[in-house]
C-alpha positions in Angstrom: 0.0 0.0 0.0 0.8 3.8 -0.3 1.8 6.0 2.5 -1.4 7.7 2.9 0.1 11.4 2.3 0.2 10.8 -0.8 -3.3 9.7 -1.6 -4.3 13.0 -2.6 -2.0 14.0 -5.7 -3.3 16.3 -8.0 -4.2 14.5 -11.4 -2.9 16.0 -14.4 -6.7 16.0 -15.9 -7.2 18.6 -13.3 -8.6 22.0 -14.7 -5.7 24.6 -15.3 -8.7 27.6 -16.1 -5.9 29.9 -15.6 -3.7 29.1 -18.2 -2.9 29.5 -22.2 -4.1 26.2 -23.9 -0.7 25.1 -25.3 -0.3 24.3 -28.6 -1.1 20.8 -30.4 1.7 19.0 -29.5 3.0 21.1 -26.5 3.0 19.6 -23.0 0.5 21.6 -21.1 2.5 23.3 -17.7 1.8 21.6 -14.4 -0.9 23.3 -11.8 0.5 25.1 -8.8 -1.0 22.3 -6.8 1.5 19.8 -8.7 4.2 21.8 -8.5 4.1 22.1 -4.6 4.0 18.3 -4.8 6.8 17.8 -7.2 9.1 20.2 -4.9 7.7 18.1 -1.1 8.8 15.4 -3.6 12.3 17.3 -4.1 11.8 17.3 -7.9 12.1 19.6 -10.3 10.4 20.5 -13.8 12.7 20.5 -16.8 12.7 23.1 -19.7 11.1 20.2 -22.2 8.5 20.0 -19.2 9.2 16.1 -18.7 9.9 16.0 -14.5 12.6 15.0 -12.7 12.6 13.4 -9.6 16.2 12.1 -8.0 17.6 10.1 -10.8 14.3 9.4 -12.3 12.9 11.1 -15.7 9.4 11.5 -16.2 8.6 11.2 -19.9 5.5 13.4 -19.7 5.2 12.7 -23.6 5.6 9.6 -23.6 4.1 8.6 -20.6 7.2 6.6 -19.4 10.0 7.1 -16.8 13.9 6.1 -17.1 16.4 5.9 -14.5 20.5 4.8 -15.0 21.4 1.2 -13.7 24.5 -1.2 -14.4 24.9 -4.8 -15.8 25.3 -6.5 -12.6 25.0 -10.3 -13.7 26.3 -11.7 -16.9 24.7 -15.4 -16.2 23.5 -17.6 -13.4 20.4 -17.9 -11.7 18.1 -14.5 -10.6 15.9 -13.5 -7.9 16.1 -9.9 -8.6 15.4 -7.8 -12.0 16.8 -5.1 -10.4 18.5 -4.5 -6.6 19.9 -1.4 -4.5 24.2 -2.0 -3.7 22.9 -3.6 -0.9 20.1 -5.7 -1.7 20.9 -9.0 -3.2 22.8 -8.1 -5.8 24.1 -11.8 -5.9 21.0 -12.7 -7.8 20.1 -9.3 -9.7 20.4 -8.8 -13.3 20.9 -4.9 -12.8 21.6 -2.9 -9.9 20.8 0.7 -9.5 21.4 4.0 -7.1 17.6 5.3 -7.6 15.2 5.6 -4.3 12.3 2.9 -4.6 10.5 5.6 -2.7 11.0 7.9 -5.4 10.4 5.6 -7.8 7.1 4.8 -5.9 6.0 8.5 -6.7 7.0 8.8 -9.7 4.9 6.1 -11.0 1.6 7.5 -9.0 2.6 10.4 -10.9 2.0 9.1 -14.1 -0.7 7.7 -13.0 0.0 3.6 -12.0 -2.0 2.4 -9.5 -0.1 -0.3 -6.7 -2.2 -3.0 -6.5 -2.3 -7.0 -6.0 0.5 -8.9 -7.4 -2.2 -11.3 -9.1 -5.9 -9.9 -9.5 -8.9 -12.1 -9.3 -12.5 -11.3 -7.5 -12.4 -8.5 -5.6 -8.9 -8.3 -6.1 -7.5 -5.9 -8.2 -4.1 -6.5 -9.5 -1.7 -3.5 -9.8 -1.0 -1.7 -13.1 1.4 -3.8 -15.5 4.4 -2.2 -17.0 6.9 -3.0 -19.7 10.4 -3.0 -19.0 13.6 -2.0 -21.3 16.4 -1.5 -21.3 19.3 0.2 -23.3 23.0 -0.1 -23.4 25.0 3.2 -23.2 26.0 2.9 -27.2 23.1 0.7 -27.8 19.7 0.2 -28.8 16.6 0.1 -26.7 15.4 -3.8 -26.2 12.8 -5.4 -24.1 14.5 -6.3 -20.8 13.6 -10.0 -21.3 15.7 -10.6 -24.2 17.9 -10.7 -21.7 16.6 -13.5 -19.6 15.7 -17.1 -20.1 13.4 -19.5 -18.3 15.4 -22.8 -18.1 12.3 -24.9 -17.7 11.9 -24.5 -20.9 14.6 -23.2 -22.5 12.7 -20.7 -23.9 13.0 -16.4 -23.9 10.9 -15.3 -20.8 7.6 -14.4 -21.8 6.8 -10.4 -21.8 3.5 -10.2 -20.2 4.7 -7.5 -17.9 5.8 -6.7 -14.4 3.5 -5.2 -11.6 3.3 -2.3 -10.0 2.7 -3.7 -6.7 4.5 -1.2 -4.0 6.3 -0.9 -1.4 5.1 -1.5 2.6 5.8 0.6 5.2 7.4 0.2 8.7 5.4 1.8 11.6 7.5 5.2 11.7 6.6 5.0 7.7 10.0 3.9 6.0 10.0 2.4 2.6 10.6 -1.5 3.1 11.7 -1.8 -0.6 14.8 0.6 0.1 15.5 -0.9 3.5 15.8 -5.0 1.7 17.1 -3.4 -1.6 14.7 -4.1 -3.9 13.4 -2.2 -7.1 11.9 -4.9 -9.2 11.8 -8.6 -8.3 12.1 -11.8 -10.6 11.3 -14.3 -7.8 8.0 -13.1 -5.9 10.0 -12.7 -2.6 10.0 -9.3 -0.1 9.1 -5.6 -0.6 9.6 -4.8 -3.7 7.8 -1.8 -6.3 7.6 -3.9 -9.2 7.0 -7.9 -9.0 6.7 -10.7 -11.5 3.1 -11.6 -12.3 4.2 -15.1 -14.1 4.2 -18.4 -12.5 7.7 -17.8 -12.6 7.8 -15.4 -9.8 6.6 -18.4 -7.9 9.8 -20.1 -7.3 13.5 -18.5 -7.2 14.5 -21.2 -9.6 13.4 -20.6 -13.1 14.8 -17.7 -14.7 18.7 -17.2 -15.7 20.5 -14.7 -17.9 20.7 -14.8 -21.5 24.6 -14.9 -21.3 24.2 -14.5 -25.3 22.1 -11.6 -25.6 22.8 -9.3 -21.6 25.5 -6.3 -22.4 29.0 -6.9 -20.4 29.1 -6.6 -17.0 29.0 -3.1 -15.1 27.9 -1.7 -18.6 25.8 1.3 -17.8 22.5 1.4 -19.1 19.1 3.1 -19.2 16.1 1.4 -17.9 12.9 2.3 -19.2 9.1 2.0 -17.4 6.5 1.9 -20.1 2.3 0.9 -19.7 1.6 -2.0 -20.9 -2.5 -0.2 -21.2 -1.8 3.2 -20.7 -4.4 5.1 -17.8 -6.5 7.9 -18.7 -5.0 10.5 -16.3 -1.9 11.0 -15.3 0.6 13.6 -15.8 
C-alpha cells in the first residue's frame, strides 16, 4: 500500500482555467497544486516540461519514466530484476542507485495504480508495465531478451511486471529501500515492481541470456513503459 500522504495528488486531468491552452503537440505546464507536490517530492520540472525526480525522468510525452542502472550479472540464476548496492545483488540482473520511494512517486505520478501482485475477484491486480532496457552505445530492447526460463529453455515471456508497491514500517520507511529491492524476478519481499508469471513463484526458473545481456557493469538506461496506458496522469 501507499503512505497515505500521498493519496491525494493532483491528477494531471485537473482544470488549469488559468492558463494558455498550449499548442497541439505542446505539453501543457503543471498546476500550482502539482508543482508544490513535485518540490515536497524534491523534484524539479525541466525546460522540455518532462519532471525530474532524484535520478528518475518522467517522460510526460511519452508517458514513461527512465532511470540509469549497471549490468550487474552476466549469467547464473536470478531472484532480482533489479537491486539497490545492498540488496541482493548476488542474484540481480541490474543494480541501481535510484530511491524505490522515489520511484514509488514517480509512477503514481504518471498515474499507475499499486495494486495485488495477481488480481482475481475483488482483487484488483496493480497496473502492468513494460520493462527495457538500453545499453549506453546501444539500442533500446525489451529487458527479457535478456533473460531465459530454463524450464523451458525458452526467452521469458513479456506479459509485464507489476506495479505492486512498497510497505511501510510503523515510523513509515519504505521496506523496498530498507531489503534493496526495485523490481523482483522471484516473488519474494518488498519490492515496487513484482513478476506476475508463474515464474515469480519459485527462485528457480529464470537465468540470464549470457548471449544476448550487455557486459558486466555496462551502464545502461532502464525504461518503465504501460503496458495499457491510464487515462489520467501527468
Amino acid at each position: 500500500m501507499f503512505i497515505s500522504s500521498c493519496g491525494n495528488l493532483p491528477s494531471a486531468q485537473t482544470a488549469r482555467k488559468d492558463e494558455v491552452k498550449p499548442g497541439k503537440d505542446a505539453l501543457p505546464p503543471l498546476s500550482d497544486a502539482e508543482k508544490r507536490v513535485l518540490e515536497r517530492m524534491g523534484g524539479t520540472v525541466l525546460p522540455d516540461q518532462d519532471l525530474k525526480i532524484g535520478d528518475i525522468t518522467i517522460h510526460r510525452k511519452e508517458r514513461e519514466l527512465s532511470f540509469p542502472g549497471k549490468v550487474n550479472l552476466t549469467s547464473g540464476d536470478l531472484e532480482v530484476l533489479i537491486a539497490m548496492p545492498h540488496g541482493r545483488v548476488h542474484e540481480s540482473l541490474l543494480s541501481s542507485k535510484i530511491d524505490p520511494m522515489k520511484l514509488q512517486l514517480a509512477l503514481l505520478l504518471l498515474g499507475a495504480e499499486n495494486g495485488a501482485r495477481i488480481g482475481g475477484g475483488k482483487t484488483r491486480q496493480g497496473t502492468l508495465l513494460n520493462i527495457d532496457v538500453q545499453p549506453e552505445g546501444g539500442k533500446r530492447v525489451p529487458v527479457e531478451e535478456w533473460l531465459l526460463n530454463k524450464k523451458t529453455e525458452k526467452g521469458m515471456e513479456r506479459v509485464g511486471w507489476v506495479f505492486v508497491g512498497s510497505s511501510f514500517s510503523a515510523n513509515m520507511y519504505c521496506m523496498a529501500k530498507e531489503e534493496g529491492n526495485i523490481v523482483n524476478v522471484w516473488s519474494f519481499g518488498n519490492t515496487i515492481l513484482d513478476n506476475p508469471s508463474s515464474t515469480g513463484n519459485d527462485d528457480d526458473f529464470i537465468v540470464v541470456n549470457p548471449d544476448a545481456v550487455a557486459p558486466y557493469q555496462k551502464t545502461v538506461t532502464v525504461f518503465f513503459s504501460f503496458m495499457n496506458p491510464p487515462k489520467q496522469g501527468l
